[in-house]
C-alpha positions in Angstrom: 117.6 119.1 34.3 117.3 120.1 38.1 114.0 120.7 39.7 115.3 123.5 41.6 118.8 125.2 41.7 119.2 127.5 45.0 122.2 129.3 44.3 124.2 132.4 45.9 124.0 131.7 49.7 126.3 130.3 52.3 125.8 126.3 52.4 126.7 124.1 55.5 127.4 120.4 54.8 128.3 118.8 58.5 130.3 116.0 57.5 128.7 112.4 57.1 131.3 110.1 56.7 130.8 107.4 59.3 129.4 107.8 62.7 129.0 110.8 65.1 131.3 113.8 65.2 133.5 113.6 68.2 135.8 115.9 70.3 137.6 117.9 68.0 135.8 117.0 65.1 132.9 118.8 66.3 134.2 121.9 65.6 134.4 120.9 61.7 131.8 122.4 59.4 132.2 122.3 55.9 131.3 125.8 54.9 130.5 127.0 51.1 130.3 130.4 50.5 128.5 131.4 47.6 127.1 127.8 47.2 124.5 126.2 45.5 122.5 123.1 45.8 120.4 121.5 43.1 117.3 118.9 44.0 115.9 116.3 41.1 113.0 114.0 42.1 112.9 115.4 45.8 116.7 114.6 46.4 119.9 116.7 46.4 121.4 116.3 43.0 124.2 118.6 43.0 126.2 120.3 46.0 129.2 123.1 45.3 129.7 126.9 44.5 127.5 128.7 42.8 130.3 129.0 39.9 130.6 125.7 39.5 126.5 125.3 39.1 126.4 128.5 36.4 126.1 126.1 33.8 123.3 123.7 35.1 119.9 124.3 34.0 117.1 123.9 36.3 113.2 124.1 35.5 113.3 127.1 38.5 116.3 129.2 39.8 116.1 130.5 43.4 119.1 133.3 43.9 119.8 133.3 47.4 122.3 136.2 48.3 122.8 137.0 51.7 121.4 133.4 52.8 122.4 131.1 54.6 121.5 127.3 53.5 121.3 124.3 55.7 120.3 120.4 56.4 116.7 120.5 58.0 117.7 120.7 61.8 117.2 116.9 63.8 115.4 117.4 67.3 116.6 113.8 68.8 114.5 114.0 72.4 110.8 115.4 72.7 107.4 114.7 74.4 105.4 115.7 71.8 102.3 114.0 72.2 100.3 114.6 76.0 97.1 115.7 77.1 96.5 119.7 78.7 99.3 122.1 79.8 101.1 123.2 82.9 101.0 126.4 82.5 99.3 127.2 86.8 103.1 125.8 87.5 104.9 128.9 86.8 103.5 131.3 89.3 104.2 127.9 92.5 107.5 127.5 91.0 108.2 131.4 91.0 106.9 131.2 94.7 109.9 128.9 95.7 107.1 125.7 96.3 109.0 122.6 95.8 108.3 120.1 92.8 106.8 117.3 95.3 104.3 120.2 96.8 102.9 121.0 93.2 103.0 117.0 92.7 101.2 116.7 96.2 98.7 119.6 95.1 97.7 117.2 91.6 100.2 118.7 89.0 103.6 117.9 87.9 103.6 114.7 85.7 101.0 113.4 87.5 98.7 116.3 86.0 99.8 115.4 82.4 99.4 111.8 82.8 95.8 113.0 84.1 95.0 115.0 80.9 96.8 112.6 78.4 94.3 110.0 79.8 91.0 111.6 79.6 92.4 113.5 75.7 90.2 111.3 73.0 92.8 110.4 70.0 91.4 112.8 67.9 92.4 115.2 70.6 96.1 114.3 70.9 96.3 114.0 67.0 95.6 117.6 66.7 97.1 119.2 69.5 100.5 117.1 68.0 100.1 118.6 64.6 99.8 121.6 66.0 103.1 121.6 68.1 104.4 120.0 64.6 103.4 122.7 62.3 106.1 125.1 64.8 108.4 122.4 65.0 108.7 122.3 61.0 108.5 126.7 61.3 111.7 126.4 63.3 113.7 124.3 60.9 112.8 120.8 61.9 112.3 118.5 59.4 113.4 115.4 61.9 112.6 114.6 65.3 112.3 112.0 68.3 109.0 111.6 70.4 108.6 109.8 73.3 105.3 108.3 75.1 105.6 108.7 78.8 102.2 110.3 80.0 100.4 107.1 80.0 101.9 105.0 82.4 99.3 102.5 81.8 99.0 100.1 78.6 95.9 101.9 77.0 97.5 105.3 77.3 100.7 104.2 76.3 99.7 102.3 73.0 97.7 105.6 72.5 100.3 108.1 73.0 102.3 105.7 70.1 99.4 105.2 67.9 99.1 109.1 67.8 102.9 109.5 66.7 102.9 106.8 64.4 99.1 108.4 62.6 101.0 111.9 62.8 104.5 110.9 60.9 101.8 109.1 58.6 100.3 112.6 57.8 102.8 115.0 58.7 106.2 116.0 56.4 108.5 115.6 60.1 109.8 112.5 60.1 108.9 111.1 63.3 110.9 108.2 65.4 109.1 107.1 68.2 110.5 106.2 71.3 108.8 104.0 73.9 108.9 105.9 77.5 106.7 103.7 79.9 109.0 104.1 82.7 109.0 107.6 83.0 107.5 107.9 86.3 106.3 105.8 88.8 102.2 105.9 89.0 100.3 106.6 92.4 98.5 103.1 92.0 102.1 101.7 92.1 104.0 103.8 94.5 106.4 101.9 96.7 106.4 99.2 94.4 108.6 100.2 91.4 109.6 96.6 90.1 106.1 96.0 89.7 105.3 98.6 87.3 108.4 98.2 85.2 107.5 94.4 85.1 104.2 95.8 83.7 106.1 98.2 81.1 108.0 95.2 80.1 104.6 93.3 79.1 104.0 96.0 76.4 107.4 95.7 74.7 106.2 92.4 72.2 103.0 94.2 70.9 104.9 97.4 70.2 107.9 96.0 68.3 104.7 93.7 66.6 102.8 96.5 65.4 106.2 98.4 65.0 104.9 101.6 66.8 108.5 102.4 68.4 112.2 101.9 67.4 113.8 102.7 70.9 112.9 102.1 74.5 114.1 104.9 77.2 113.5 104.9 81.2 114.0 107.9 83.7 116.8 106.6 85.7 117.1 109.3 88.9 116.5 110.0 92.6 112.8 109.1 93.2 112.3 107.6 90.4 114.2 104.1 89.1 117.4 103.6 90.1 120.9 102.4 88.0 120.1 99.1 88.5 116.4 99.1 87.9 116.7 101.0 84.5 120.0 98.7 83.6 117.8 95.5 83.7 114.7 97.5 81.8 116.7 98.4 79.1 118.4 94.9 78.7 115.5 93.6 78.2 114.0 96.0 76.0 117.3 95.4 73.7 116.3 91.7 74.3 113.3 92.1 72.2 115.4 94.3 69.2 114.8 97.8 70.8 117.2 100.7 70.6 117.8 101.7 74.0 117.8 105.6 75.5 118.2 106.8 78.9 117.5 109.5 80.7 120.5 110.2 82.8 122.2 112.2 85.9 119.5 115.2 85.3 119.9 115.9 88.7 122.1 113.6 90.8 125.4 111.6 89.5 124.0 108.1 90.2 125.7 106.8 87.4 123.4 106.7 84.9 126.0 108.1 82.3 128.4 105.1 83.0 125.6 102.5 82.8 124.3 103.7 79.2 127.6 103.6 77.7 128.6 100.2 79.3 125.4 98.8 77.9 125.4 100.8 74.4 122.7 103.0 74.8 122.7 105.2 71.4 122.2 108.0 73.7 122.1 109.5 77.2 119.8 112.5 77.8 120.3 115.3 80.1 123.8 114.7 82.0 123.4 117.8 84.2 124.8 115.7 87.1 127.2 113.3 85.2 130.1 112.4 86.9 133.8 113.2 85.9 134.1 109.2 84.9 130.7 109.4 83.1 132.2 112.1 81.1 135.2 110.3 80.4 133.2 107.2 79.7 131.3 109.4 76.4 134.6 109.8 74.7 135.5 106.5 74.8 132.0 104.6 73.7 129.9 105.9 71.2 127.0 106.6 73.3 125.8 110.3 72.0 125.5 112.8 74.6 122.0 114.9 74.3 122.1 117.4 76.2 118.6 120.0 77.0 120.1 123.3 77.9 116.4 124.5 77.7 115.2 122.5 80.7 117.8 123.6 82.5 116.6 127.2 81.4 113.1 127.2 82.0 113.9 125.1 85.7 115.8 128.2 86.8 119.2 126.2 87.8 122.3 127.5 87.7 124.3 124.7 86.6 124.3 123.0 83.5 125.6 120.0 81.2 129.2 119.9 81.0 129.0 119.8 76.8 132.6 121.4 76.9 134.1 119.2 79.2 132.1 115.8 77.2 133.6 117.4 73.6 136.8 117.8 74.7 137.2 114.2 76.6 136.3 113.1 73.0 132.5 112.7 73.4 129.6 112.8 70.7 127.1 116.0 71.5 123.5 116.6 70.1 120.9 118.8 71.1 117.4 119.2 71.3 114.4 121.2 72.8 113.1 118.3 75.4 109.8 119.9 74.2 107.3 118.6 77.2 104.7 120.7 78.6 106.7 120.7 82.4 109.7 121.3 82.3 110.9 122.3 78.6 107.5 124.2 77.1 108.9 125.3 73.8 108.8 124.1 70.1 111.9 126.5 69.2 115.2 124.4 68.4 116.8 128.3 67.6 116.5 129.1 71.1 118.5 126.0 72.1 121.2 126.8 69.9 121.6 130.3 71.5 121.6 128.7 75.4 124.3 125.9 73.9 126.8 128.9 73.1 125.9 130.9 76.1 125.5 128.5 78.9 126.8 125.3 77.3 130.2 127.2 75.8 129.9 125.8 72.4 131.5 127.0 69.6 128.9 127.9 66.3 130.8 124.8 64.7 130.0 122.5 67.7 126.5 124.0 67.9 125.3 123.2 64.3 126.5 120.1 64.6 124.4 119.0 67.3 121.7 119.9 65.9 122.2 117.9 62.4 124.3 115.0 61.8 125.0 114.0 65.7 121.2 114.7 66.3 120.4 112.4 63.4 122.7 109.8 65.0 121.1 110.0 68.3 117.7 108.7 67.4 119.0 105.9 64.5 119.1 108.6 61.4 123.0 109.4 60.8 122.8 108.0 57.2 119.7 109.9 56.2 119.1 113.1 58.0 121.5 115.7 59.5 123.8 116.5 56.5 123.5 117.6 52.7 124.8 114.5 50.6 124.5 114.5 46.8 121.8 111.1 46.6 120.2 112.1 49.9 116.4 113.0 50.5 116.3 117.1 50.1 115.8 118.4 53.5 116.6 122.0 53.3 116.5 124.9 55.5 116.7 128.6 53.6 117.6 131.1 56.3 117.2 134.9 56.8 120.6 135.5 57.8 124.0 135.8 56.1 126.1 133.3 57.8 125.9 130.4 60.1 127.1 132.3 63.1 124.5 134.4 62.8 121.4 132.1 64.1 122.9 131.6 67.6 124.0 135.0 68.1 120.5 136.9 67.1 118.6 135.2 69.7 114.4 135.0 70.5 113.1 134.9 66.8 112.8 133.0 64.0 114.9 133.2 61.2 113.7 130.4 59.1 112.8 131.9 55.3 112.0 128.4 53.7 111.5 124.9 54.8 111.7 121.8 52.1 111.0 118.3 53.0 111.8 115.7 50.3 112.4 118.3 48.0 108.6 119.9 48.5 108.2 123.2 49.8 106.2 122.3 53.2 107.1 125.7 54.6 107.7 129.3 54.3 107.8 133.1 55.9 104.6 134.8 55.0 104.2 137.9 57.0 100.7 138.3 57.8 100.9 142.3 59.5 101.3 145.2 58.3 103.4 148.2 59.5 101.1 151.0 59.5 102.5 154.8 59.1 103.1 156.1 62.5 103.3 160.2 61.1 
């Protein structure tokens, strides 16, 4: 006997046969209307139509007409855990002042690194679980979260202490990524090799005490260059890390290239990659994550090339880049709606990079991302009728029900009340 039977809605299985979707195949979804999905012992016991399940019995029965059904939605590349908020930015970047005048004026990075340092652990462990609760309201039951505001080793090991005590207590799966070189600090300026050598001296205590599974570096103008962050990340896999970059945000210096030469399981952001970077994604299996989001809120005009990456071939994933500077939103929806407006992704593509290539991206492909009878029950229930509809009915959230493992960890309450107008 199921636990639970959800019958009656649209289901969406992204395929999980293998590795990442790629090129064409992005544009394949497995699409079940009138389908149901059956969970026993917090893991998906039964996947078909809602014919074919008439006959199962279930100790509760959940008729889902005019819903649409999905994996729990992957975010593969956030900054999750950090001290205080940039919120004084907005009005100086509205003005026209440059990023290194805010930076000169004590914000940008250098603020949060500021905050992030003086925030007690306590501090940071509640401010996480409460970007975590949203997270999980939008449909995340997965995500990536990168240290980065430390830039020292106390602040570091903190900022990964406090991800690895929230995944301990939260239902989000969390996989940590270590993000030391994110910036160079002002007690290190001029002397870049320096600090990463110092970065480097944290890697054996981290993959000793476990507290992260990949190692990532900000490889662009200003900050480490192609050849810098190629020899950081070498060495990082060295010691048995997974290796992330991110990449070409702003200029093509070929960080695109250099990731998939050295099998980086991802490269994040690609704004600027080059015509050979792009051509370089279809043949490797480096996953393209791309952060429409922070090219949103940053007010440029151009964007990742996801169309011309899919059609060379290439593996695509998206995510929020939730950070308090450039990317201040929890809401995975709203990514989805900038992927098919400014990104030209087809609904297909779009779901897809936010579940099973999104899995794939931060070392989850064979147990997140995708509905597979045997699999942990990650569910999403949503308020609308068909998968096409999230993307298109953009700037609120259409998540009804949220199960982790089977458990109901959340769900729509509305807490207002309409009053009579007459």
């Amino acid at each position: 006997m199921l636990d639970l039977l959800i019958t009656s809605c649209q289901v969406i299985a992204p395929k999980s046969d293998g590795g990442p979707l790629k090129g064409a195949a992005m544009a394949e979804l497995c699409v079940i209307d009138k389908g149901a999905v059956g969970i026993k012992n917090g893991r998906i016991a039964f996947i078909g139509t809602a014919e074919e399940a008439a006959g199962l019995e279930a100790k509760e029965k959940m008729n889902a007409s005019g819903k649409l059904l999905s994996p729990g939605l992957v975010d593969p590349h956030t900054h999750l855990v950090f001290g205080g908020s940039r919120e004084h930015e907005l009005s100086l970047k509205q003005q026209g002042v440059p990023y290194l005048e805010i930076l000169a004026q004590g914000g940008g990075i250098l603020s949060t690194v500021r905050a992030t340092k003086q925030a007690t652990d306590d501090e940071l462990f509640e401010k996480g679980m409460f970007h975590l609760n949203r997270c999980l309201s939008y449909g995340v039951t997965t995500m990536e979260v990168k240290s980065g505001y430390g830039l020292d080793r106390e602040t570091e090991l903190k900022q990964l202490e406090t991800a690895a005590k929230l995944n301990d207590q939260h239902p989000i799966d969390i996989v940590s990524t270590f993000l030391g070189a994110h910036a160079i600090p002002e007690n290190y300026r001029g002397r870049p090799d320096a600090f990463l050598e110092e970065m480097l001296t944290l890697l054996p205590e981290i993959k000793h005490r476990d507290l992260a599974e990949f190692v990532d570096i900000f490889c662009e103008t200003g900050v480490f260059t192609v050849e810098q962050s190629k020899r950081f990340l070498e060495k990082a896999k060295s010691y048995g890390f997974g290796i992330k970059i991110h990449a070409d945000e702003i200029d093509p210096l070929g960080g695109t290239e250099m990731a998939c030469g050295i099998g980086a399981i991802s490269a994040d952001h690609l704004v600027g990659a080059s015509e050979t970077g792009v051509k370089m994604l279809g043949e490797n299996d480096t996953i393209a994550v791309l952060l429409p989001g922070t090219t949103f809120y940053l007010n440029k005009e151009s964007f990742a090339p996801a169309r011309a990456i899919i059609d060379n071939g290439g593996a695509v994933a998206l995510s929020t880049d939730f950070n308090p500077g450039s990317s201040p939103t929890e809401n995975i929806q709203l990514i989805m709606t900038l992927a098919a407006l400014k990104l030209k992704m087809k609904p297909e593509e779009i779901w897809n990079a936010v579940t099973v290539n999104a899995a794939h991206a931060i070392g989850r492909g064979e147990t997140a991302g995708a509905l597979v009878v045997g699999r942990a029950a990650d569910l999403v229930l949503w308020d609308a009728p068909n998968y096409h509809y999230i993307p298109y009915h953009y700037g609120v959230n259409h998540v009804n029900t949220v199960w982790k493992k089977g458990k109901k960890v959340a769900e729509r309450k509305e807490t207002y009340e309409i009053r009579s107008f007459s």
